[in-house]
Structures are given as C-alpha cells and as structure tokens.
Biotite code that builds the C-alpha atoms (Angstrom):
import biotite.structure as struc

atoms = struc.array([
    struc.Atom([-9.354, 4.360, -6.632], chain_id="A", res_id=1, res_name="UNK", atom_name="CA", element="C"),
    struc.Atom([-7.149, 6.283, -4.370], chain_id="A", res_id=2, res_name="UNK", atom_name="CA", element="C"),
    struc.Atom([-3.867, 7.683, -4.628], chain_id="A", res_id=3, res_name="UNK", atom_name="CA", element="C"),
    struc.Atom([-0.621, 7.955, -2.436], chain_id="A", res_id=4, res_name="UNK", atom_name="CA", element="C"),
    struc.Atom([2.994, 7.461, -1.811], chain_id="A", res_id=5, res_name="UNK", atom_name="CA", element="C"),
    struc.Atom([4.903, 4.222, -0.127], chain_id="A", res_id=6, res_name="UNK", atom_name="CA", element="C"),
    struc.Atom([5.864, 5.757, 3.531], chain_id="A", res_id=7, res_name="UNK", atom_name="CA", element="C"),
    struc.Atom([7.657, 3.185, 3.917], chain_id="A", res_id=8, res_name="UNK", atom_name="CA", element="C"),
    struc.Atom([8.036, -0.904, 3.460], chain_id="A", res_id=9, res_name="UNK", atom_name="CA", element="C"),
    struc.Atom([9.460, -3.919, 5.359], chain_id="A", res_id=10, res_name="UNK", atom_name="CA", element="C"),
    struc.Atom([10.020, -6.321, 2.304], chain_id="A", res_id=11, res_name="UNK", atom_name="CA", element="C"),
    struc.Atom([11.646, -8.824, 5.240], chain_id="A", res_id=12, res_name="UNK", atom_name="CA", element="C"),
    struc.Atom([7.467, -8.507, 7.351], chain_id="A", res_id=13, res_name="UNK", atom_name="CA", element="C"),
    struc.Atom([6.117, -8.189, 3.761], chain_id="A", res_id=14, res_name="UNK", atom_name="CA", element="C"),
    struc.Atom([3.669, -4.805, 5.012], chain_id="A", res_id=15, res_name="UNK", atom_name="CA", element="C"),
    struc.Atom([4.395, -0.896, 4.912], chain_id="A", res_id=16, res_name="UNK", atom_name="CA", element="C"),
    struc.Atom([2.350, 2.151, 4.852], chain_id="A", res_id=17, res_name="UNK", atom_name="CA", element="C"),
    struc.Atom([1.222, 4.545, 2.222], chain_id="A", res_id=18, res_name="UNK", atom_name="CA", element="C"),
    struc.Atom([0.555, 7.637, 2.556], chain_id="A", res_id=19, res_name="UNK", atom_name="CA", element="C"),
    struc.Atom([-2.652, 8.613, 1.241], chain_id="A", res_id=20, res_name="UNK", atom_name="CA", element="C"),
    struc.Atom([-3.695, 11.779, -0.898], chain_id="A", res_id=21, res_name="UNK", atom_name="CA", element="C"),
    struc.Atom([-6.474, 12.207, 1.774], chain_id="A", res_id=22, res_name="UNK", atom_name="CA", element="C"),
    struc.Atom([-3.936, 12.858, 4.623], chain_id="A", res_id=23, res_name="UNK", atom_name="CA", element="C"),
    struc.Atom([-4.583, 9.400, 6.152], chain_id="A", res_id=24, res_name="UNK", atom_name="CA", element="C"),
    struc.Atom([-2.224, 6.100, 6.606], chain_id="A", res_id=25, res_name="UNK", atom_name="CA", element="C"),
    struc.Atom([-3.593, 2.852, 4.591], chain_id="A", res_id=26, res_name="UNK", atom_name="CA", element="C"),
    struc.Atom([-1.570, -0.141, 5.891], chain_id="A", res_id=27, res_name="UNK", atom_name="CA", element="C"),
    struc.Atom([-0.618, -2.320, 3.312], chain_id="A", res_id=28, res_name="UNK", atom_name="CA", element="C"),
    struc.Atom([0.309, -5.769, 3.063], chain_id="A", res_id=29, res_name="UNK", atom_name="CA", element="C"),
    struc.Atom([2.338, -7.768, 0.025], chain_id="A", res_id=30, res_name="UNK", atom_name="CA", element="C"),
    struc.Atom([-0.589, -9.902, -0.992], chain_id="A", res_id=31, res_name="UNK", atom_name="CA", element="C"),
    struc.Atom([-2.557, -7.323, -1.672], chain_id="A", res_id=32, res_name="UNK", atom_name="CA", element="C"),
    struc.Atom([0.089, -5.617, -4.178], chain_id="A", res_id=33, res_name="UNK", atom_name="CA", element="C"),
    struc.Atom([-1.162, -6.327, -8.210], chain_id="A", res_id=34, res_name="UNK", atom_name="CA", element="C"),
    struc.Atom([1.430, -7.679, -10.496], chain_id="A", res_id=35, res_name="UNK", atom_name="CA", element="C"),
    struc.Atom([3.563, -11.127, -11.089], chain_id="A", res_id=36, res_name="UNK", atom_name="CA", element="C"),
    struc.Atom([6.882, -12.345, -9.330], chain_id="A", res_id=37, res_name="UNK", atom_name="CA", element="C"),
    struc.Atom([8.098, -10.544, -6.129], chain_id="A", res_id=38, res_name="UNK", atom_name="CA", element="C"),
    struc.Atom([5.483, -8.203, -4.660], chain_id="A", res_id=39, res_name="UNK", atom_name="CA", element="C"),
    struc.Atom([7.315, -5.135, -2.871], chain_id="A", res_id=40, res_name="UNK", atom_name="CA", element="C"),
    struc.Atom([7.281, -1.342, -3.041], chain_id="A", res_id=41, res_name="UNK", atom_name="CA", element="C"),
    struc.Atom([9.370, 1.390, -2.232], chain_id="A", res_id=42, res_name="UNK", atom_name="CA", element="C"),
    struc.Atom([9.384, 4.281, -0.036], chain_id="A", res_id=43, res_name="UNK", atom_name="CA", element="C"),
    struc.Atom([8.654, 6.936, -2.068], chain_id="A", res_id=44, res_name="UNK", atom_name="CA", element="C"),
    struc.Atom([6.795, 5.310, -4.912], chain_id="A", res_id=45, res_name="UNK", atom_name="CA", element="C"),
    struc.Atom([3.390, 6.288, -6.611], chain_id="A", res_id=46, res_name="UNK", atom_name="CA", element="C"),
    struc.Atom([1.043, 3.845, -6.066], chain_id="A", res_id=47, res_name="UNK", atom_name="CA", element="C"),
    struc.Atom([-3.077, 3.536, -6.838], chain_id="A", res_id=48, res_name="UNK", atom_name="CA", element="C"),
    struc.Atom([-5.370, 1.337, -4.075], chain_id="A", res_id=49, res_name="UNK", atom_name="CA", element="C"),
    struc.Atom([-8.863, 0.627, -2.748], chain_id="A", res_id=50, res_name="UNK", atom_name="CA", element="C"),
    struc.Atom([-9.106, 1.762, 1.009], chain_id="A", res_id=51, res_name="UNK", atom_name="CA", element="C"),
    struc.Atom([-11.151, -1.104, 2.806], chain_id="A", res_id=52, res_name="UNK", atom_name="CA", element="C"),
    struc.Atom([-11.623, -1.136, 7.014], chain_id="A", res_id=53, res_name="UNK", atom_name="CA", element="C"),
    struc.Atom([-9.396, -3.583, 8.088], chain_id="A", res_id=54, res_name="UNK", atom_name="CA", element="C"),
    struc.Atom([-9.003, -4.529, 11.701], chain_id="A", res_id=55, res_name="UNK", atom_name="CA", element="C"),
    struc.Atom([-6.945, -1.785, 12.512], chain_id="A", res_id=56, res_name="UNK", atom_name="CA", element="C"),
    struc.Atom([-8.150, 1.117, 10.501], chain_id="A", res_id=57, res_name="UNK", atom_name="CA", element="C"),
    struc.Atom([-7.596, 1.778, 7.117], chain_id="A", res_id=58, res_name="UNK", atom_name="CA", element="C"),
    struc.Atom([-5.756, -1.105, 4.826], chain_id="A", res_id=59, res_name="UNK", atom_name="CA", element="C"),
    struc.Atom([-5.115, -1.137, 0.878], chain_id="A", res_id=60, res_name="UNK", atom_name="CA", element="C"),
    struc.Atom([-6.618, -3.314, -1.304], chain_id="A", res_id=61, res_name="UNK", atom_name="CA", element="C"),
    struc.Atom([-5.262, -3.887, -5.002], chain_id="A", res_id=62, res_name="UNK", atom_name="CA", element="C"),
    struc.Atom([-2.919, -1.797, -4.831], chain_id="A", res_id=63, res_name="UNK", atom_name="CA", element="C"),
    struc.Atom([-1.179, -0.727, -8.418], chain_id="A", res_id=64, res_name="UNK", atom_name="CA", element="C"),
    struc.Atom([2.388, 0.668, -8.791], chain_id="A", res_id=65, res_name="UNK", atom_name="CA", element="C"),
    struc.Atom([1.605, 4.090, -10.702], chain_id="A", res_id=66, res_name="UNK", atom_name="CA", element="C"),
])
C-alpha cells in the first residue's frame, strides 16, 4: 500500500487529491474511501491507498484513513 496526505477534498463533488509519498497526485473519489457512514477526508489527513491507472492517470483505490 501507499502512503500520502489529502491535498485537498470537495465533499459537495465527492473526489479530492492526495498527495502521494512518491511525489505524484492519486485522484480520489468517495466510493473508493474504506469505512461505514459518510465517506469524506480532509485536507491534510494521513491516509493509506492502492494506486490503480484510471482514465486520467493515477486514482486511489481502498483508501484507509491512517
């Protein structure tokens, strides 16, 4: 699994970015985001994730609040 930071999140478009130990940007969207009830993150916060090629690059894949 990887590791990052939340760049930054729209809860209100449900995707955000996280900045990646490995210097990239993983695009990340809510449905992807482990855990029950409201799935959102916050800019700033730890997070683990599988990097998978999405149709745009880079995009997280189970990602875990750390």
């Amino acid at each position: 699994m990887a590791s990052g930071t939340v760049k930054w999140f729209d809860n209100q478009k449900g995707y955000g970015f996280i900045a990646a130990e490995s210097g990239e940007d993983v695009f990340v969207h809510h449905s992807e985001i482990q855990g029950e009830g409201y799935k959102s993150l916050n800019e700033g916060q730890a997070v683990e994730f599988e990097i998978a090629a999405g149709p745009k690059g880079a995009q997280a894949k189970n990602v875990v609040k750390a």
